[in-house]
RODO-2510 file (C-alpha; in nm, 4 decimals, decimal comma):
residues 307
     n   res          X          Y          Z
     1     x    -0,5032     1,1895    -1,1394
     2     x    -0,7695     1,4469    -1,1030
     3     x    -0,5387     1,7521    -1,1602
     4     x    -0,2800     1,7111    -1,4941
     5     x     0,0806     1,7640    -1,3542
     6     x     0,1774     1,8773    -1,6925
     7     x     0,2421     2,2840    -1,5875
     8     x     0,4517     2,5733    -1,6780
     9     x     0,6332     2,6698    -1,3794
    10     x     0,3760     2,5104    -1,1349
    11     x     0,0684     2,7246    -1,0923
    12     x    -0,1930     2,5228    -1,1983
    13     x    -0,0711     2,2273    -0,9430
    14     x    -0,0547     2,4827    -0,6620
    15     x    -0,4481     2,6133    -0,7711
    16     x    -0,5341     2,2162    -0,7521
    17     x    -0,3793     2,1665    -0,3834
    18     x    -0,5443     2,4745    -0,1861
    19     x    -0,8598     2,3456    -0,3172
    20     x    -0,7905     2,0306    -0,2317
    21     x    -0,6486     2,0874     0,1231
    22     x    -0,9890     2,1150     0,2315
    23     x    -1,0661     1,7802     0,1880
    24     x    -0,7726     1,6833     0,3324
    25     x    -0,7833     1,9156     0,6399
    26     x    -1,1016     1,7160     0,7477
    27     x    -0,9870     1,3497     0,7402
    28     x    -0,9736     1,2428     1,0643
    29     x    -0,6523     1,0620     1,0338
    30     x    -0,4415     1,3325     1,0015
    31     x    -0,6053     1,5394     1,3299
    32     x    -0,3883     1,5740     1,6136
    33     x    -0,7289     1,4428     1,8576
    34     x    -0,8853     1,2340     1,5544
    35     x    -0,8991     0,9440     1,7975
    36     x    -0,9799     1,1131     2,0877
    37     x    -1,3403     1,2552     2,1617
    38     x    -1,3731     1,6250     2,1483
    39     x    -1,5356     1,7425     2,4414
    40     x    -1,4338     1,6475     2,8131
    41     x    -1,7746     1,6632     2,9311
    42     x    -1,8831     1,3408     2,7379
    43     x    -1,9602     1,0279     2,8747
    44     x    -1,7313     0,7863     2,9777
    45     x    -1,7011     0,4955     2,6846
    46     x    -1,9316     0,2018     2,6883
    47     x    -1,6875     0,0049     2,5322
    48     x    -1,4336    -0,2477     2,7046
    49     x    -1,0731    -0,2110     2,6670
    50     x    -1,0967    -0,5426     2,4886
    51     x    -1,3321    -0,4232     2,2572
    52     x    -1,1752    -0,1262     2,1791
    53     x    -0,8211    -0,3273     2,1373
    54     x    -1,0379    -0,5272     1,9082
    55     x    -1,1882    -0,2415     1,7246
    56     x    -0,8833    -0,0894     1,6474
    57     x    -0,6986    -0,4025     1,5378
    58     x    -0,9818    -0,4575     1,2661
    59     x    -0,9609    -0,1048     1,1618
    60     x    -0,5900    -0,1076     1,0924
    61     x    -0,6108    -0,4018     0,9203
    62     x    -0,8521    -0,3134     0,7202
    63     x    -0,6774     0,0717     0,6098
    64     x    -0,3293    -0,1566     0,5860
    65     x    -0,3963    -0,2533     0,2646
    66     x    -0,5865     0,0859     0,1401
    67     x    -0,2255     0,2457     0,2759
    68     x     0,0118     0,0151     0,0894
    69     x    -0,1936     0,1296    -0,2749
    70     x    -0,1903     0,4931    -0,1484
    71     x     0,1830     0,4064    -0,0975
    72     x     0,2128     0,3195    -0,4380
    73     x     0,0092     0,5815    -0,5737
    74     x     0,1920     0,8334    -0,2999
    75     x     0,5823     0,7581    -0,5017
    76     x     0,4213     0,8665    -0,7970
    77     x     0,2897     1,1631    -0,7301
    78     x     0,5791     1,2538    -0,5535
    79     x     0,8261     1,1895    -0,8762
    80     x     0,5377     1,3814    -1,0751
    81     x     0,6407     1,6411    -0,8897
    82     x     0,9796     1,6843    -0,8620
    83     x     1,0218     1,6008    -1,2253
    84     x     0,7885     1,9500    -1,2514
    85     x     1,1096     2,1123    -1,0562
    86     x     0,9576     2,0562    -0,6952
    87     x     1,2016     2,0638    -0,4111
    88     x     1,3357     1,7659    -0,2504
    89     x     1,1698     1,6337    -0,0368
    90     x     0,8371     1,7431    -0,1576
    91     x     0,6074     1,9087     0,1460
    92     x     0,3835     1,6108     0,2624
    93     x     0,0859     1,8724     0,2621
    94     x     0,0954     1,9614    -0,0927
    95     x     0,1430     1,4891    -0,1500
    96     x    -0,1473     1,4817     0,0220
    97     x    -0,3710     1,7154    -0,1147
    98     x    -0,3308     1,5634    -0,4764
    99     x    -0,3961     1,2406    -0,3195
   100     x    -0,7609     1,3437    -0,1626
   101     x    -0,8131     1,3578    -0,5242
   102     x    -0,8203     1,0052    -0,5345
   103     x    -1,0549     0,7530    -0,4505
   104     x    -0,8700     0,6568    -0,1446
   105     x    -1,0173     0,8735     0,0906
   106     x    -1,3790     0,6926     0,0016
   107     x    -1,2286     0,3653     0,0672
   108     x    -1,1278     0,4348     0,4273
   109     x    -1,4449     0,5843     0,4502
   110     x    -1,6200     0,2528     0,3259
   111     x    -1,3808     0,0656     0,5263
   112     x    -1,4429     0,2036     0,8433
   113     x    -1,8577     0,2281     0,7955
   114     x    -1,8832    -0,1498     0,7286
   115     x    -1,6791    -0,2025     1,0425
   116     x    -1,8964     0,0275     1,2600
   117     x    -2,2129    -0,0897     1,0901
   118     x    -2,0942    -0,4735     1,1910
   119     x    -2,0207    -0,3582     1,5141
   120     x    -2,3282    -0,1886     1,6229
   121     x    -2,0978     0,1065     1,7183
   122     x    -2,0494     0,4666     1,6217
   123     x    -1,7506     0,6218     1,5149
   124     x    -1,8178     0,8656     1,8661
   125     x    -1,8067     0,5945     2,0940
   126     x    -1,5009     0,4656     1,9561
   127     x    -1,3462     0,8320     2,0227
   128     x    -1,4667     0,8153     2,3562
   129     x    -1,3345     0,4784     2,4161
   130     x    -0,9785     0,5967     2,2921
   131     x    -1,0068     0,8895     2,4753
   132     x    -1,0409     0,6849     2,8194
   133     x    -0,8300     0,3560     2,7056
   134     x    -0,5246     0,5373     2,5294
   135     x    -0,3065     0,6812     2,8629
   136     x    -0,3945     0,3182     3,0530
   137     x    -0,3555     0,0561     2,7761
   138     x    -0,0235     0,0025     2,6143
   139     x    -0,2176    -0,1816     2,3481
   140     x    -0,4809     0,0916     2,2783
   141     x    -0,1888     0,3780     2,2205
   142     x    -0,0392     0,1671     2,0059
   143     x    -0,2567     0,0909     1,7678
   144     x    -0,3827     0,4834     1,7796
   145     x    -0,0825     0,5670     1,6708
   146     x    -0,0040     0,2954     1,4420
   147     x    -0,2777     0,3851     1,2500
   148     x    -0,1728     0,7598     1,2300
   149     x     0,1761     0,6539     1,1068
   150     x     0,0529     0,4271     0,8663
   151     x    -0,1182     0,7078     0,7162
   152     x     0,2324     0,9269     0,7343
   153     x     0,4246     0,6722     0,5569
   154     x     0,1771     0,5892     0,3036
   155     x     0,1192     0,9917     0,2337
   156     x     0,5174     0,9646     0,2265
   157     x     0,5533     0,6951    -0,0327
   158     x     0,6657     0,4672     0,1903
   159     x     0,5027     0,0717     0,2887
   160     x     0,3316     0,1081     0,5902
   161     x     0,4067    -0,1203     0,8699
   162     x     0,0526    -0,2953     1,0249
   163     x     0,0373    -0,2306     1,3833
   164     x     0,1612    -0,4851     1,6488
   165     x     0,1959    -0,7304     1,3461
   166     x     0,5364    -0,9306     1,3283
   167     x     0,7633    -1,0714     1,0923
   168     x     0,6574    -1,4637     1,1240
   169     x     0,9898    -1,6529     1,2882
   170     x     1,2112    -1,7947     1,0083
   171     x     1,0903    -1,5555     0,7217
   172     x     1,4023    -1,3804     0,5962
   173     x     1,4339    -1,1469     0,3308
   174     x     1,5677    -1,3786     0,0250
   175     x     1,2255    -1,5984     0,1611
   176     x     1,0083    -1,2717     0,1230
   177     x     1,1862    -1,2396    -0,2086
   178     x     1,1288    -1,5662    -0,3324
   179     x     0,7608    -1,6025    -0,2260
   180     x     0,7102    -1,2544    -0,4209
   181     x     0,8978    -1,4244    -0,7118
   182     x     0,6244    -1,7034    -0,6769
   183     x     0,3448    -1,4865    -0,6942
   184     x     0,4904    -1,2876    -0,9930
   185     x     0,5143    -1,6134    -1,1730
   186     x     0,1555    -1,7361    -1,0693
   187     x     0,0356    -1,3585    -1,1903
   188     x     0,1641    -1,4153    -1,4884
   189     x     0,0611    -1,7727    -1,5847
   190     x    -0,3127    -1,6973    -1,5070
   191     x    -0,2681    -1,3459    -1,6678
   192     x    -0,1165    -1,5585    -1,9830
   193     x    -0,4175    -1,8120    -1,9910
   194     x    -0,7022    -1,4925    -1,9769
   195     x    -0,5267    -1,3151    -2,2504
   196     x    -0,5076    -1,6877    -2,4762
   197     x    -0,8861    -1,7218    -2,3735
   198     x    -0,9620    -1,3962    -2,5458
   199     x    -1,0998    -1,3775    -2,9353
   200     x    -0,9036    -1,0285    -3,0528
   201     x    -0,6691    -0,9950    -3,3497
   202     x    -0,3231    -0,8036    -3,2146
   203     x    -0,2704    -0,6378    -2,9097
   204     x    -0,5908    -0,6087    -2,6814
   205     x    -0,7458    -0,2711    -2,4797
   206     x    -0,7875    -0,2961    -2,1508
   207     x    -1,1466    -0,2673    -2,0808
   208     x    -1,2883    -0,2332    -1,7588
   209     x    -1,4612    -0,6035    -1,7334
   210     x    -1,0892    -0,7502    -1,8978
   211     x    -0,8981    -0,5087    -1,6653
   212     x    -1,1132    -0,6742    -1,3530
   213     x    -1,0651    -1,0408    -1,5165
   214     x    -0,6920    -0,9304    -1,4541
   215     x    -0,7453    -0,8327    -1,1186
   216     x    -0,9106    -1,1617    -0,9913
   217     x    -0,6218    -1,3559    -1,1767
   218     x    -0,3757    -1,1491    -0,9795
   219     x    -0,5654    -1,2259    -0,6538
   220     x    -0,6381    -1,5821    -0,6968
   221     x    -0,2242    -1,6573    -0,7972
   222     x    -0,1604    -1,4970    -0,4330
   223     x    -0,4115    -1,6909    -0,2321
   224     x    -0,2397    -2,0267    -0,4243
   225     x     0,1250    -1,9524    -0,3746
   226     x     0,0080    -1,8489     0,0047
   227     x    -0,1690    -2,1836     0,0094
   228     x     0,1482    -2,4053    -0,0361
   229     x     0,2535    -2,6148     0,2761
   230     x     0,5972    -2,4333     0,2385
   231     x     0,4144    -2,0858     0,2842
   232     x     0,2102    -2,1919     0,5901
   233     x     0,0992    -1,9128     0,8354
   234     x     0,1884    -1,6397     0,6034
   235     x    -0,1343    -1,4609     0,5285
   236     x    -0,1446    -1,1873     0,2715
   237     x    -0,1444    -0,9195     0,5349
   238     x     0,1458    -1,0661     0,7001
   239     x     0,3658    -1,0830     0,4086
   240     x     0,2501    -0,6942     0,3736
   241     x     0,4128    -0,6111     0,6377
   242     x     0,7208    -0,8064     0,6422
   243     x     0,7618    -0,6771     0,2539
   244     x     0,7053    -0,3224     0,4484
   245     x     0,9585    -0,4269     0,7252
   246     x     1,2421    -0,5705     0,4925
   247     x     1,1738    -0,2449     0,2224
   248     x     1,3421    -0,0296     0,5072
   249     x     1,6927    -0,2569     0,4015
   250     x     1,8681    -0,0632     0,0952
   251     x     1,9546    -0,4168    -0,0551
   252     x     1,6331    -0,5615    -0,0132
   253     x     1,4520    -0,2486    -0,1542
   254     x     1,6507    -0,2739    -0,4485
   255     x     1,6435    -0,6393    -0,5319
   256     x     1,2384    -0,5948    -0,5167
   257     x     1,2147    -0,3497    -0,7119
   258     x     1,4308    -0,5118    -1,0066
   259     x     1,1864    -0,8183    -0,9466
   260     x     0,8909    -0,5920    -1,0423
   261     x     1,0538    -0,4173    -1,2915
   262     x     1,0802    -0,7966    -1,4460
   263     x     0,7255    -0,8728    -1,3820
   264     x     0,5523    -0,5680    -1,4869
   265     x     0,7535    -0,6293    -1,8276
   266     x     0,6786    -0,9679    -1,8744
   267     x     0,3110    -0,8849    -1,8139
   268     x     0,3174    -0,6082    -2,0314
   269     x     0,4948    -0,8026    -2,3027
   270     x     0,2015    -1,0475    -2,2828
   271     x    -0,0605    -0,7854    -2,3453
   272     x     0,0886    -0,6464    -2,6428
   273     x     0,1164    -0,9888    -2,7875
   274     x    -0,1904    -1,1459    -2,6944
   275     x    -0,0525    -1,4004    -2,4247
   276     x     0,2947    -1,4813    -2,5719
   277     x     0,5541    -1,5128    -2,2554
   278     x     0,8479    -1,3445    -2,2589
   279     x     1,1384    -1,5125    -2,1103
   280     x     1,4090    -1,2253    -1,9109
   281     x     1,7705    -1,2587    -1,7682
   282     x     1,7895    -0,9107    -1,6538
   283     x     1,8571    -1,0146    -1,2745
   284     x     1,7906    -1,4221    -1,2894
   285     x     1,9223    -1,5052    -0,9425
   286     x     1,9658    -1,1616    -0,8716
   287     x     1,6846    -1,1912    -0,5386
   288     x     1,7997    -1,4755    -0,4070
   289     x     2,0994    -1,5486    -0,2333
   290     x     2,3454    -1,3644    -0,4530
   291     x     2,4936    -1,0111    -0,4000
   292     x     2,4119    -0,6974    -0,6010
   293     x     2,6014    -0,6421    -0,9204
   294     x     2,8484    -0,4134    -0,9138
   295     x     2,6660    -0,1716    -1,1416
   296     x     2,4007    -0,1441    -0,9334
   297     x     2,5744    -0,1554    -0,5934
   298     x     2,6639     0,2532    -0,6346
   299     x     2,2069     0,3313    -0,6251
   300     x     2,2531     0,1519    -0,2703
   301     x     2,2526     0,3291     0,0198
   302     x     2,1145     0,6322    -0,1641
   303     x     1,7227     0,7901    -0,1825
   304     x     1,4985     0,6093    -0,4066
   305     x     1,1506     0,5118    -0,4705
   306     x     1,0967     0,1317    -0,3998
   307     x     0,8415    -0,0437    -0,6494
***
């Protein structure tokens, strides 16, 4: 984090967002008219409603995945702060401004230059095309405000759902479980080999070059387990969403985040030891097909951060 959230009583945190909210005042996301151009009197968009359909589908796609790690980042910033005696729910406005600390808001940035860049188009002609497209196409309003909500769930902790995307037919929640359970296994055998591969005597640092070898193994074990005949037309960004769509179901939230609990031990376990595996029971079965222990049942049903 850019600002400590170790403080007596708050003051320092409160110092860091008002400086902040000036950086997040400006993102056009969060405007009311970010889409829409600012002035009546400009001129009417050269863009086609299929082109800006198009436009805005690769934009969302592309922030999706910036949203789901701001997500992430989002819970913990927002259990930072209540454990510092912050009211519950925390004001989204004071999430956010400790978030524009982060790199995030360069990423969209980056994101949505290489689009316009690719596109021959300026962010200005896309307002204008919004602006005239928005009350006439279904499509167009959608995806306007899909992206705005996106960023409101993210900023909220919570997985964002990727505009006009849907679940694929026959994917069910123990499926979604059990590909993630997949994946976490994959992770963990290529994380496993790197770590053997490496000359070190006891527990390794994480360096930046070993902590991007980690990174590539992580990607490469999801584009295999995607890969498989059984996992056909599931694409990463789909199974995004239908994680995102299935993490609104108590149970399901629940029996994910036990899964990563497991994972993010096992992995953890393997980088203190220099690659040994580390074989857990805590919920074997627990995804997939079974119901949830009794001594977990009570958390269901009841506010909690999702993994």
């Amino acid at each position: 984090m850019g600002t400590s959230l170790s403080t007596h009583k708050g003051p320092q945190l409160l110092s860091a967002v008002a400086a902040a909210s000036a950086v997040g005042a400006v993102w056009w996301i969060t405007s009311r008219r970010s889409w829409e151009a600012e002035h009546t009197e400009l001129e009417e968009s050269t863009l086609t409603q299929e082109e800006t359909e198009s436009t805005l589908e690769e934009i969302s796609e592309a922030f999706h995945a910036i949203f789901v790690e701001l997500a992430q980042v989002s819970r913990n910033v927002i259990q930072a702060l209540q454990d510092q005696g912050f009211p519950k729910p925390v004001p989204r406005e004071q999430v956010e401004a400790m978030l524009m600390q982060q790199i995030f808001h360069g990423r969209l940035a980056d994101a949505e230059k290489k689009i316009f860049a690719r596109r021959r188009l300026s962010r200005e002609a896309l307002q204008r095309a919004c602006s005239t497209y928005k009350d006439k196409s279904v499509s167009v309003g959608l995806l306007v405000d899909g992206v705005k909500a996106m960023y409101r769930h993210a900023v909220d902790g919570e997985l964002p759902l990727l505009p006009g995307a849907q679940v694929p037919d026959g994917m069910t929640d123990e499926k979604i479980l059990h590909i993630l359970e997949q994946i976490h296994k994959a992770k963990q055998a290529k994380i496993q080999e790197a770590l053997q591969e490496r000359d070190f005597g006891g527990p390794p640092s994480i360096s930046m070059p070993f902590a991007q070898k980690l990174q590539e193994c992580n990607k490469k074990a999801e584009e295999e387990v995607l890969a498989r005949q059984e996992n056909a037309g599931l694409t990463e960004q789909t199974l995004l969403h239908a994680v995102a769509v299935f993490s609104r179901q108590p149970q399901f939230k629940l029996k994910k985040q036990l899964l990563d609990e497991m994972h993010t031990e096992a992995v953890l376990h393997m980088i203190n030891t220099g690659g040994t595996s580390k074989t857990t029971t805590k919920a074997a079965g627990y995804w997939c097909g079974s119901s949830i222990p009794s001594e977990a049942a009570a958390s269901v049903g009841q506010p909690q951060q999702d993994r």
